[in-house]
C-alpha positions as CSV (number, residue, x, y, z in Angstrom):
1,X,65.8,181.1,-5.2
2,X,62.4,180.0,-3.3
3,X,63.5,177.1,-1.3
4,X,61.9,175.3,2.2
5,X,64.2,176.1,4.9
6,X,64.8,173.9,6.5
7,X,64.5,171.0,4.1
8,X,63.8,168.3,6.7
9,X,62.5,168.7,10.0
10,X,61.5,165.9,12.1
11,X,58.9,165.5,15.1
12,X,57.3,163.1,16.9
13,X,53.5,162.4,16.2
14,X,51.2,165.1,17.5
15,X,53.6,167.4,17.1
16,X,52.4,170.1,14.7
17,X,54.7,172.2,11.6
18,X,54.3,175.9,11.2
19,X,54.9,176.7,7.6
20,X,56.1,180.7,7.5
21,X,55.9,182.2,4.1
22,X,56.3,185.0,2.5
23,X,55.6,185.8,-1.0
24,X,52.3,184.1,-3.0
25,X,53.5,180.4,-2.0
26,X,51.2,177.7,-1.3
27,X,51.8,174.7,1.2
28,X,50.3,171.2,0.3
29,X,51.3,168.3,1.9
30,X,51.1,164.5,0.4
31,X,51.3,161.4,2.4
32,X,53.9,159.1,3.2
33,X,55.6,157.1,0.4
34,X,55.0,160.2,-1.9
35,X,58.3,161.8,-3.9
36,X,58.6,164.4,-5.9
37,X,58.4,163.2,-9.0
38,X,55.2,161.5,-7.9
39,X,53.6,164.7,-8.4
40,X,51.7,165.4,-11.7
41,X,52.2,168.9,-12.7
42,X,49.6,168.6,-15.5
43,X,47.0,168.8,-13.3
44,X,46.3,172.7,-12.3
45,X,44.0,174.8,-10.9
46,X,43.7,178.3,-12.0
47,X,45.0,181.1,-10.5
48,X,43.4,182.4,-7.6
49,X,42.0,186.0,-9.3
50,X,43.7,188.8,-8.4
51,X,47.4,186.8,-7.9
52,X,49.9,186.4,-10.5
53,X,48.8,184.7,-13.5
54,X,50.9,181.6,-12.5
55,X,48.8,178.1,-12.2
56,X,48.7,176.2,-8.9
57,X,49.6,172.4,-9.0
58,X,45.9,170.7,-7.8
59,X,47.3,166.5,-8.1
60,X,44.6,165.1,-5.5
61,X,46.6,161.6,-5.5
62,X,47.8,160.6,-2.2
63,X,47.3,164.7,-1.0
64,X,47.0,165.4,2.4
65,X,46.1,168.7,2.7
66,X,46.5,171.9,1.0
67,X,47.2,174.9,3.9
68,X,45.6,177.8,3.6
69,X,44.7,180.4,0.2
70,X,47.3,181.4,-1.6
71,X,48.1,184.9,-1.1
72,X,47.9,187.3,-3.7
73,X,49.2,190.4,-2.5
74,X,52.3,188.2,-1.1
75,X,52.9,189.5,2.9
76,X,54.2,187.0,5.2
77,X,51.6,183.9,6.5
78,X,51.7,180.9,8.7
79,X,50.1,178.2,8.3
80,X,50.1,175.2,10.5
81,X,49.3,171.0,10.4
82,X,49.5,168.2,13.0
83,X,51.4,165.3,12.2
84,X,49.7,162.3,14.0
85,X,50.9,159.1,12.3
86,X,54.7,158.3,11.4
87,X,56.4,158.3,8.3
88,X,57.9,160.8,5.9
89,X,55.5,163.4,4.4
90,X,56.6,165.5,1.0
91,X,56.0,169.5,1.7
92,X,55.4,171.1,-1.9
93,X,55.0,175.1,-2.8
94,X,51.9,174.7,-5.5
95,X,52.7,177.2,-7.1
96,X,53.6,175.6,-10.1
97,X,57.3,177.6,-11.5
98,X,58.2,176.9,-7.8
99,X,57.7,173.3,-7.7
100,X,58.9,172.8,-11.1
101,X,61.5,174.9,-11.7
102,X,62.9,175.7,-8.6
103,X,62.6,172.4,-6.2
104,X,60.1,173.7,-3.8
105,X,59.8,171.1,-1.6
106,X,61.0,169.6,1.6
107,X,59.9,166.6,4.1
108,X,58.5,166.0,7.5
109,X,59.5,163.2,9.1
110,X,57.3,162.3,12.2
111,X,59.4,159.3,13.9
């Protein structure tokens, strides 16, 4: 099962996540006050060509930032952000049966 491990990490601001994936996972990250099922799944971006015919989740509302291309050919990448303000930030897999049917997310809380 795709999962974030660990679910919850927490850091103090400044301090920066390193997101270590392997596989054709995408990290986005939305701002504090943001859960789960806050996210709108409707809205999609097509699949980036060349990677599995899967649509990427692309809900804009209250998004931080989206880390890096998705990668097709699904080796291992790292991806990093800097947390600078506190709170708890939701950590979602875009890619859209991972979010949806599998629970691909996690938080970073920067306290």
């Amino acid at each position: 099962k795709d999962n974030l491990v660990p679910r919850t990490v927490v850091i103090a601001p400044g301090g920066t996540v390193t997101f270590a994936t392997f596989g054709v996972h995408q990290v986005a990250i939305y701002d504090v006050g943001t859960e789960p099922e806050d996210i709108e799944t409707s809205i999609l971006a097509a699949p980036v060509p060349g990677c599995p015919p899967v649509p990427l989740i692309n809900d804009p509302l209250n998004r931080v930032a989206i880390l890096g291309a998705q990668p097709c050919a699904g080796g291992p990448i790292a991806v990093s952000y800097t947390f600078h303000d506190p709170g708890r930030y939701l950590i979602i897999c875009t890619f859209l049966p991972h979010f949806a049917d599998f629970d691909m997310y996690g938080w970073v809380i920067v306290q």
